[in-house]
C-alpha positions as CSV (number, residue, x, y, z in Angstrom):
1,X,8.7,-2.5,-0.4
2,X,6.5,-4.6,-2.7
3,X,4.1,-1.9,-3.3
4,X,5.5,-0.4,-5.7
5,X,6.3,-3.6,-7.7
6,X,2.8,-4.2,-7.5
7,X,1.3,-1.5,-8.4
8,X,3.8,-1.4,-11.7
9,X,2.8,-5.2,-12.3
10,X,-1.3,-4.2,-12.4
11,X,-0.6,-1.0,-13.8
12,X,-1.9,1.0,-11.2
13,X,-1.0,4.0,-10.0
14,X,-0.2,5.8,-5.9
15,X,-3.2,8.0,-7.3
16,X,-5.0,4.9,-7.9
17,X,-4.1,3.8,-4.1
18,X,-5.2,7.0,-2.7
19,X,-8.1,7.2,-5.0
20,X,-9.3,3.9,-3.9
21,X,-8.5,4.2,0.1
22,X,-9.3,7.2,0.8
23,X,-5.8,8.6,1.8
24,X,-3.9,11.5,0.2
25,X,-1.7,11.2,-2.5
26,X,1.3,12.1,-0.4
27,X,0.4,9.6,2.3
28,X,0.4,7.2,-0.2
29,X,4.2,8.1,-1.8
30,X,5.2,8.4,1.8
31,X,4.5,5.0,2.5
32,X,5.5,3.4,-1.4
33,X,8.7,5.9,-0.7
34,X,9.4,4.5,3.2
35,X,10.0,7.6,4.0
36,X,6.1,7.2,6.2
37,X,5.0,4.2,8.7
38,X,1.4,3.2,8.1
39,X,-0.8,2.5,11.0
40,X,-2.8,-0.5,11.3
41,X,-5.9,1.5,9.9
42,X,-4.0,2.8,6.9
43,X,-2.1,-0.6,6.6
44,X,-6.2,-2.5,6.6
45,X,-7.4,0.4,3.9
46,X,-3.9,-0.8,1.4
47,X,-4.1,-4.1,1.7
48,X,-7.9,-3.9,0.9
49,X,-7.5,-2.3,-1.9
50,X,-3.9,-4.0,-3.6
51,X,-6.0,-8.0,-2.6
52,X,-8.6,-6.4,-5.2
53,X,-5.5,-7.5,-8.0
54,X,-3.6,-9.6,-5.6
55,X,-6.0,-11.7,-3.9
56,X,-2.9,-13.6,-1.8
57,X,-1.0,-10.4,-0.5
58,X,0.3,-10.0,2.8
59,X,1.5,-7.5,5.0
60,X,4.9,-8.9,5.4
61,X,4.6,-9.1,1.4
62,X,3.8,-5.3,1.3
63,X,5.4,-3.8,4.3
64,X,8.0,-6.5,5.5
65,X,8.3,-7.8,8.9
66,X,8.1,-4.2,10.9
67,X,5.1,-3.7,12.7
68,X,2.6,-0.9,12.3
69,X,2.7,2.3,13.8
């Protein structure tokens, strides 16, 4: 999952993510740790916030080609 490489390539933090979207920190390492399957809600809030450094990202970029929940 590209999350996690881009969070390391801005710096950032999952606390940063959570921080910044509004969902718990162990939502957020679910999700960077696949062990979790966003919904579309959580998947809108995370993509919001990582286009803030990566203007371009996608949700096949972040997430891969699965659906959301």
């Amino acid at each position: 999952m590209a999350i996690a490489e881009i969070l390391k390539r801005h710096n950032l933090t999952q606390r940063d993510v959570a921080s910044g979207t509004g969902l718990a920190l162990s939502a957020v390492n679910d999700i960077v740790n696949e062990r979790r399957h966003p919904t579309t809600v959580t998947v809108n809030r995370i993509l919001a916030y990582i286009r803030q450094y990566e203007p371009a990202a996608t949700y096949e970029e972040l997430f891969g080609d699965d659906k959301a929940a």
